[in-house]
N, C-alpha and C positions, 0 to 999 in steps of 0.2 A: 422858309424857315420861320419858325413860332417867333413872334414879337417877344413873347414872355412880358407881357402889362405886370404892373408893379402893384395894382391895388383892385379890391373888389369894384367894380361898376356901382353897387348898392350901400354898403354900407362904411367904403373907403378904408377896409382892413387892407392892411400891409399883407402884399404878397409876394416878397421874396422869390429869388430865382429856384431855392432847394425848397418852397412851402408844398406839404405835401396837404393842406388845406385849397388850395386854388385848381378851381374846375374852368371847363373852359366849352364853348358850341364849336360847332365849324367853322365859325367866321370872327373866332378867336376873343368872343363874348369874354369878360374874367370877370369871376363868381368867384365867394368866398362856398368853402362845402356849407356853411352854416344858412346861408344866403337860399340857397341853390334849392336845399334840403325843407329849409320850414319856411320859408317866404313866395321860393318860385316854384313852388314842386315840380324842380325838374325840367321846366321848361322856360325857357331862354323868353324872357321880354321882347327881343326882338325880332329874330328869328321864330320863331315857332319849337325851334330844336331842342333837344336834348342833351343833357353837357356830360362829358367825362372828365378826369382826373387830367391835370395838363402833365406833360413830365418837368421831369428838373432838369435843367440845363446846371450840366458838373462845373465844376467850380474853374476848373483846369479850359473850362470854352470858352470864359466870360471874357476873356480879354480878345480873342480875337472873333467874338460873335458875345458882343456885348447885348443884353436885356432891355430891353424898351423903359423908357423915362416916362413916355409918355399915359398919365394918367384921366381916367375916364370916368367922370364921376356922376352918374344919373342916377340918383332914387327911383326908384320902381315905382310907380304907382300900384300897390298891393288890390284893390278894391278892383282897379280897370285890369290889371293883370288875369284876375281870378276870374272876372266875368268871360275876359275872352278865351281864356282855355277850356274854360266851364261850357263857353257853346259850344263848343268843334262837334 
């Protein structure tokens, strides 16, 4: 089951369990769209991967499959970022 993280990894935006802004990798990376879009083009800092849309977890689940507290808060380094997707 999705963690549902509560905030961008990058730039510490609030994301909410209904945010239809929060992207996410495989391994449950959480990107704001804005983040995702003009900072990581696309591609996850850590994983190498690719992110899509996470879902919303309805509102009617949170009580018995409550949302992750736990927040994640690493700045990207934009510069070492770009270099290494720029070699692949």
């Amino acid at each position: 089951m999705l963690e549902i993280r509560p905030t961008c990894e990058n730039c510490n935006k609030s994301l909410p369990h209904d945010s239809k802004e929060a992207m996410i990798c495989t391994f449950e990376c959480t990107y704001c769209k804005d983040c995702v879009l003009n900072v990581l083009q696309d591609v996850c800092p850590n994983c190498v991967g690719n992110f899509v849309e996470r879902p919303i977890r309805p509102k009617q689940l949170l009580e018995k499959y409550p949302v992750s507290s736990k927040t994640i808060f690493k700045p990207v380094n934009v510069e070492v970022h770009l270099k290494r997707i720029n070699s692949k």
